[in-house]
N, C-alpha and C positions, 0 to 999 in steps of 0.2 A: 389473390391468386385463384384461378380457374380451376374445379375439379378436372377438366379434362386433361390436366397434367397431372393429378396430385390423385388422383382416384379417390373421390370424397373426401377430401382435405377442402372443403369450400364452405366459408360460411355465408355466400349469396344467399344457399338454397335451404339456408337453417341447419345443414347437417354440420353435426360436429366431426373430430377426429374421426376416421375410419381405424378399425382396432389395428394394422400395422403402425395409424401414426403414435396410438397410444401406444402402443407397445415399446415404440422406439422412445418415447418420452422415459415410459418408465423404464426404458434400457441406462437413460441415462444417469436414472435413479443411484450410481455406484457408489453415490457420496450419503446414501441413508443410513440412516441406525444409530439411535445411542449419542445425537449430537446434543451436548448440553451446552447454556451459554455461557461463555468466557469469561462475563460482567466486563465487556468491550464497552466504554461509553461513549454512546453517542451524541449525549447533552453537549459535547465540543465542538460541534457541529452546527452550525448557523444554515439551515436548511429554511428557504424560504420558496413556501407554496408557489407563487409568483412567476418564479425565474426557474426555479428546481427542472421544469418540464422544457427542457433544454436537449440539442442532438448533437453539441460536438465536446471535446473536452474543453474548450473553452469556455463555452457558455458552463459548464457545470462546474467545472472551477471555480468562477465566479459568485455560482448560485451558494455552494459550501464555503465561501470568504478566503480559499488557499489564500496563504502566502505569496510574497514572489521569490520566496528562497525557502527550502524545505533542506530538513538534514542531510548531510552526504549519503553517498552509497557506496556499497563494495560490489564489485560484480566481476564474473568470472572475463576470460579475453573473450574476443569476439569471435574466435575459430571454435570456443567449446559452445558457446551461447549457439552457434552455427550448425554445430550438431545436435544439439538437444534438440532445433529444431528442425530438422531433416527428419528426427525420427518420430518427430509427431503423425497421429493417425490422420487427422482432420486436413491437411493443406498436400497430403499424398493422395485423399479422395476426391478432393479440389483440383487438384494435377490431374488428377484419373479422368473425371467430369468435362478441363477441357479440352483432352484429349480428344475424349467423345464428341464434342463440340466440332472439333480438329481444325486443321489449317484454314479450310473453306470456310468455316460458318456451318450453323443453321438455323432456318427460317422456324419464327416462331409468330405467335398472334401480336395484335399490336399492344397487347396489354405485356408481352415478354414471356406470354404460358407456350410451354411446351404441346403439342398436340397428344392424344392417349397413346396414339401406339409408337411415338418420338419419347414420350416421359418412361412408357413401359420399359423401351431398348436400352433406354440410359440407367435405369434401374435395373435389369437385367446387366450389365453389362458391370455396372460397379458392386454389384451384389447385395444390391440396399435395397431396404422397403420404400415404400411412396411417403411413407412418413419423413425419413430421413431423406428424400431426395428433396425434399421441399424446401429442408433447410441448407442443403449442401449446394441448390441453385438459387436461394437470398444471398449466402453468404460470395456465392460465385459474384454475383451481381454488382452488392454491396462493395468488394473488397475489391474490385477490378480486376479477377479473372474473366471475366469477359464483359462485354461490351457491345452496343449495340453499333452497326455501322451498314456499309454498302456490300451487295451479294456479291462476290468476287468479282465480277461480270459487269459488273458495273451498272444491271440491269434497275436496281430498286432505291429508292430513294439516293439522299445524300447526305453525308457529313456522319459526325461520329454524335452520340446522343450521350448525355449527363444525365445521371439521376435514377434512381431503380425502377421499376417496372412497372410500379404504379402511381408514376407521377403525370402519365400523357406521353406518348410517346410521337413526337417531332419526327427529326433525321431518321432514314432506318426503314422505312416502312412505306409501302408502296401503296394504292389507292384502293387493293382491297382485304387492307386493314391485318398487313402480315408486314413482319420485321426479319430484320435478318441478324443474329447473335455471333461472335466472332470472340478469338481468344482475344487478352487485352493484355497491357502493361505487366500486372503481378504475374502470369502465365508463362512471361517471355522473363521476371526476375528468376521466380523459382528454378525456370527451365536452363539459366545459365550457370547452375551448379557454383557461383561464386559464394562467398561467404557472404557477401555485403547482400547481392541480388537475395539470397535465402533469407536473412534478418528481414529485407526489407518487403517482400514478400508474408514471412509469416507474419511484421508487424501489423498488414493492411489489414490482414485475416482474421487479426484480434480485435480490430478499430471493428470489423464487419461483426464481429459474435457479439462485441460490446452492445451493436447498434441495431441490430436486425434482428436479433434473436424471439423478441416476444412480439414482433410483427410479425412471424411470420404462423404463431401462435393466434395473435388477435384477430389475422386474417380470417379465420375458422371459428371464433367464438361466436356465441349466438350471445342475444340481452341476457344477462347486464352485464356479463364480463367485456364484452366490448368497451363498453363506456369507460374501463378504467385507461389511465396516464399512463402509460409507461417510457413515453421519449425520458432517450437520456439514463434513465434506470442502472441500463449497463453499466454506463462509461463511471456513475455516483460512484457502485460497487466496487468497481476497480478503481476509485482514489482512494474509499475506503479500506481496500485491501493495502495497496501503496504506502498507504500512510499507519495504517497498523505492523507493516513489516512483519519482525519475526514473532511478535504477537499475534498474528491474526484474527481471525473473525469467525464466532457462530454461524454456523448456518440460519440459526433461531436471529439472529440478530439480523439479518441480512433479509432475513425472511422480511420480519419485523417491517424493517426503513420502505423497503418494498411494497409491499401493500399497504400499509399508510400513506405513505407520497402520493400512489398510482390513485387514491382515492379519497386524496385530500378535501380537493373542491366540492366533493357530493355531501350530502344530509349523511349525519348517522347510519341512518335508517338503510338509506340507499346505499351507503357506502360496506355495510355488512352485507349486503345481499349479493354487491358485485365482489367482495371479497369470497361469497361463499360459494359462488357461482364459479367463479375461477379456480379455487381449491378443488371443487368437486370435479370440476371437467378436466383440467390441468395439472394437479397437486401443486405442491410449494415454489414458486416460480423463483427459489435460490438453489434448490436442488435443477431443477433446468439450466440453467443459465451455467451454474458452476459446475454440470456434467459436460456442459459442451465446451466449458473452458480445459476439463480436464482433458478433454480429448484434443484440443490441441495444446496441451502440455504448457497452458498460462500458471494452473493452481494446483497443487498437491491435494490428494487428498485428504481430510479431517485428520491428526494425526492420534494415533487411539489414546493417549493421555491427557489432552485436553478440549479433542472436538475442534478446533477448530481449522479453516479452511487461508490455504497460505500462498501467496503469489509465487513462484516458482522463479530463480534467477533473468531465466527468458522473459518471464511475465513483468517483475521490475523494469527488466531493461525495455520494454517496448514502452511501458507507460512512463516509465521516466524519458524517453524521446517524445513521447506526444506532450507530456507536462512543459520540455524545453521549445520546443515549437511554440506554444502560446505562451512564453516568455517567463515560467514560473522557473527557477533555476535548481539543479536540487546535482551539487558538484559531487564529484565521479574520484573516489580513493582508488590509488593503484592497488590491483588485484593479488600483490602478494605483501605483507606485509614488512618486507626484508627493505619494498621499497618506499614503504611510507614514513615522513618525516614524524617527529614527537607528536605533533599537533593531530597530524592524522592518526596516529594511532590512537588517542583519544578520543576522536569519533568513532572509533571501531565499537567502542564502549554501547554507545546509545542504541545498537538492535543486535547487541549481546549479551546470553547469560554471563556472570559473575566467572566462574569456573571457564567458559570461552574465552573469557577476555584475557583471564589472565595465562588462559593456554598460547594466547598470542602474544601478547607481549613479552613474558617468557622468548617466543619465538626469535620478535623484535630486537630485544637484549642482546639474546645471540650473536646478531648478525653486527654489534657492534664492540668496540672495547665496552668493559662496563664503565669506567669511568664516565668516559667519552655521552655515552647513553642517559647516564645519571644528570650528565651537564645541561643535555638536550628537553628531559623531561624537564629540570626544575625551573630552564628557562623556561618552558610555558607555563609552570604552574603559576610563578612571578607572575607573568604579563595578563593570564587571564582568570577567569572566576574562580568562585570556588567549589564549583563542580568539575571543572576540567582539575585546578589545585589538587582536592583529593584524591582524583584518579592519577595523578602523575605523582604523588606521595606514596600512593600504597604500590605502584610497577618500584619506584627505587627502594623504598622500603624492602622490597623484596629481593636486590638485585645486594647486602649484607654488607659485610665491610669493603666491598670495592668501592663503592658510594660514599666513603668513610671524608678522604679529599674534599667532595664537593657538599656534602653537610656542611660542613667546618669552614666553607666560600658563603654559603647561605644563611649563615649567623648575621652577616652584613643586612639581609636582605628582609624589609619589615615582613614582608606575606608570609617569606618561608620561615623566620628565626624562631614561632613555636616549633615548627616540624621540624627544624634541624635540632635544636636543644634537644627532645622524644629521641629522634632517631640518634644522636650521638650517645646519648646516657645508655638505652638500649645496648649498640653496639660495646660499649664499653663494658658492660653487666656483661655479654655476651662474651669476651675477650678474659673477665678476668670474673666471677661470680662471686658479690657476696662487696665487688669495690665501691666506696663511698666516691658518688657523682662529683664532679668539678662544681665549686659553685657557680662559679659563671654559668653552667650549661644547666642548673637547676630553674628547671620553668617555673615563673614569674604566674602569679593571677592573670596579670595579661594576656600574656601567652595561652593562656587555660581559657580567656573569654575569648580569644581572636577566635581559637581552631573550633569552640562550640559555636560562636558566629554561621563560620563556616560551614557547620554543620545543620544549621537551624536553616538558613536559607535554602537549604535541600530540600525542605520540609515546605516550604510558604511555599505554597501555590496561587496565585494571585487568582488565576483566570478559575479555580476550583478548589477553592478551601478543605484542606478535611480537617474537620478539629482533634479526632484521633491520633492521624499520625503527628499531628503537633504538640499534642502530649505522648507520644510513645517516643520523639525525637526529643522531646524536653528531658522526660525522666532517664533516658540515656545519656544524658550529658550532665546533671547532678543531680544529687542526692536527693530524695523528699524532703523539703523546708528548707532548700537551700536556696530555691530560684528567686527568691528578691535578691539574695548577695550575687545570684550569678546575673541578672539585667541590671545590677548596679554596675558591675563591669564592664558591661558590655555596652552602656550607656556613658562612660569613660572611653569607651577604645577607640582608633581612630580606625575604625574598618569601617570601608566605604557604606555598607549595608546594616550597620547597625541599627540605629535608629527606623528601618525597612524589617527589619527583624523583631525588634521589640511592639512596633504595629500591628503587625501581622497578629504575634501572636495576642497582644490584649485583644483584636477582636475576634481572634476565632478558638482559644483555649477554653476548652471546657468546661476548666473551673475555675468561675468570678474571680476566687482570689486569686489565683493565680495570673487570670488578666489583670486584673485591675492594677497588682505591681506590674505587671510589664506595661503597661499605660501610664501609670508613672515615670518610669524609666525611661519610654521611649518620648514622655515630652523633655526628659530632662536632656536623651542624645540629641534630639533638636535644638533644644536651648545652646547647646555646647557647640 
């Protein structure tokens, strides 16, 4: 970009920022202070040098190995997602800019710069320094509020032009090297006040901060901050925000992935210089990026208990639409929970605290007989794992003696007949204190090894072992010097993941002996 739009925002002539463009940088500094990191791991993360330096969500999907199916989501309708984004700052100063622009056009160089006293007016006009005009006419660009095409009149060139402002400009521009800029597509969405048109609009406006933001930074960096990577950077950030959900992300961490990437390919040597080079001229290019996200209302800011920085309902929903475009799928829970079936309510589980969850499913229950309720959960804990099993255990568990009926249908059923035996003895102690259990309904060893089964696989992480919580979920499930009698049972049981279980832990248990029985055990559930 040309200083004579940007008033010393030009790094042709070596000069850096002019102090408004700093100033608006560190304006958008709102997200500093006291950010500590989350221990968000990114070791899960197949970041490859190579491909990482990517500009669309697809190629960067790719480069981090997504999946082509990612966990459900809950999101609000799309009338309230509609105004959250109406009332964003960023795509009202967007609106304001094509106004300025207005129906006509205006003629700009062939490179897309505004002239000094056309950049001045448009800066006077929306009330912003030259710093922030700079990035409010990339983002214009980028996200198709405007466009470059023919002067009303039909006088200058022809055809509409693709591509931002610094890629040569073609259609548009007449023979002595002036264009003519016009409102475009997002301009004429936002402008039709619909719910769809505004979503679809503020979505472009996120793909453009995603994509534009530190070009229009690098534009103005002098050696060696230039030389760093940053295609792609944005769009990384935002799957890793996506994908952290209601955990979110450090700033430190964000920070982190960011300049390492951007300067992966350089030496050591070289690559600390142009990191310090950027720091000095720019500060932390996550506090940039995620101030100008916050101003259009993608990411919350840091939240004061654990620091870190969280995608905002709006911000899921734009990047899970860009995620389903290039074919990754990531299914969509009805937004109130009265209307989701058992199953669904059990993904509600995966990006909710404990006390959340069970404030809604409570909710859930409600909206049902309990019986009725009780029937629905234990069919799924039946049919699927036993991560979804225990979360559909402990909702009925909860839901007391109404549930009494269908415990007592589940004694039939191998997955649930330990948890209904527990829950019925339970209920019955509850009913009458102090009465001796049916024997039938007295849990069997069996029983005791299925539900600790169940319980150990929660613990084996295949793709990231921790050997701690494999011992902090062993010793929760028996006593000290018990665990050879408990992987003998469990090397007897017919649960599907036995022998997956007893693996697991002989290779990642802390203590020898205690692997080395469960290495035992688990060749003997092989042999069996």
């Amino acid at each position: 970009m040309a200083d004579d739009r940007l008033g010393g925002f030009d790094g042709d002539d070596g000069v850096e920022h002019g102090e408004d463009d700093i100033e608006f940088i560190h304006e958008l500094d709102g997200l500093k202070g006291g950010v500590e990191d989350d221990g968000y791991d990114f070791d899960d993360v197949d970041f490859d040098d190579d491909d990482f330096y990517a500009l669309g969500f697809a190629d960067v999907a790719d480069a981090i190995g997504l999946p082509d199916e990612l966990p459900a989501l809950r999101l609000p309708p799309d009338a309230e997602l509609a105004e959250q984004a109406r009332s964003a700052g960023l795509p009202a100063r967007l609106a304001a800019l094509a106004g300025w622009v207005g129906a006509d056009g205006r003629v700009t160089s062939d490179e897309g710069d505004l002239s000094a006293a056309d950049a001045a007016d448009a800066a006077r006009e929306l009330g912003v320094g030259a710093g922030e005009l700079a990035f409010l006419w990339e983002y214009a660009l980028a996200g198709d509020w405007l466009d470059f095409g023919d002067e009303p009149d039909g006088g200058r060139g022809g055809g509409a032009r693709d591509g931002g402002p610094d890629d040569g400009l073609d259609a548009g521009a007449d023979d002595e090297g002036t264009a003519w800029v016009i409102q475009a597509e997002t301009t004429a969405e936002w402008s039709s006040g619909t719910d769809s048109g505004v979503l679809d609009a503020w979505r472009a406006t996120l793909v453009s901060v995603l994509s534009a933001t530190f070009d229009v930074v690098l534009d103005s960096a002098a050696e060696p901050a230039d030389g760093m990577d940053l295609d792609g950077q944005g769009i990384a950030m935002a799957l890793m925000l996506f994908l952290a959900r209601g955990e979110g992300l450090a700033l430190t961490d964000i920070s982190e992935v960011i300049l390492d990437t951007a300067t992966a390919d350089m030496e050591e040597e070289e690559a600390a210089e142009a990191r310090d080079a950027w720091l000095t001229s720019f500060g932390d290019p996550a506090r940039l990026i995620t101030g100008m996200l916050a101003q259009l209302g993608a990411v919350a800011p840091p939240a004061a208990d654990d620091g870190a920085v969280r995608l905002t309902p709006l911000g899921l929903w734009a990047v899970r639409a860009e995620l389903n475009d290039i074919g990754v799928s990531v299914p969509l829970l009805p937004p109130t929970v009265a209307e989701m079936t058992a199953e669904q309510l059990l993904l509600v589980a995966e990006d909710a605290e404990q006390a959340e969850f069970e404030s809604e499913s409570d909710v859930w229950v409600a909206t049902r007989d309990p019986e009725q309720a009780a029937r629905e959960l234990l069919a799924v804990a039946a049919a699927d794992g036993p991560d979804a099993r225990l979360l559909a255990v402990s909702v009925v568990t909860r839901i007391g003696q109404p549930a009494e009926p269908v415990w007592r249908e589940s004694l039939g059923t191998a997955e649930l007949r330990p948890y209904a035996k527990i829950a019925l003895v339970t209920l019955a102690e509850g009913e009458t204190p102090g009465a001796v259990p049916d024997n039938d309904l007295e849990p069997l060893p069996e029983d005791l090894a299925w539900v600790a089964t169940d319980i150990l696989v929660l613990a084996c992480d295949e793709e990231d072992p921790d050997p701690e919580a494999i011992a902090e979920c062993l010793s929760d499930s028996v006593p000290a010097g018990e665990e050879a009698s408990l992987f003998e049972l469990i090397s007897k049981s017919p649960h599907p993941d036995a022998a997956g279980v007893l693996t697991h832990i002989g290779q990642h248990h802390p203590d020898k002996r205690i692997a080395a029985d469960a290495r035992t055990a688990a060749r003997r559930a092989r042999d069996a």
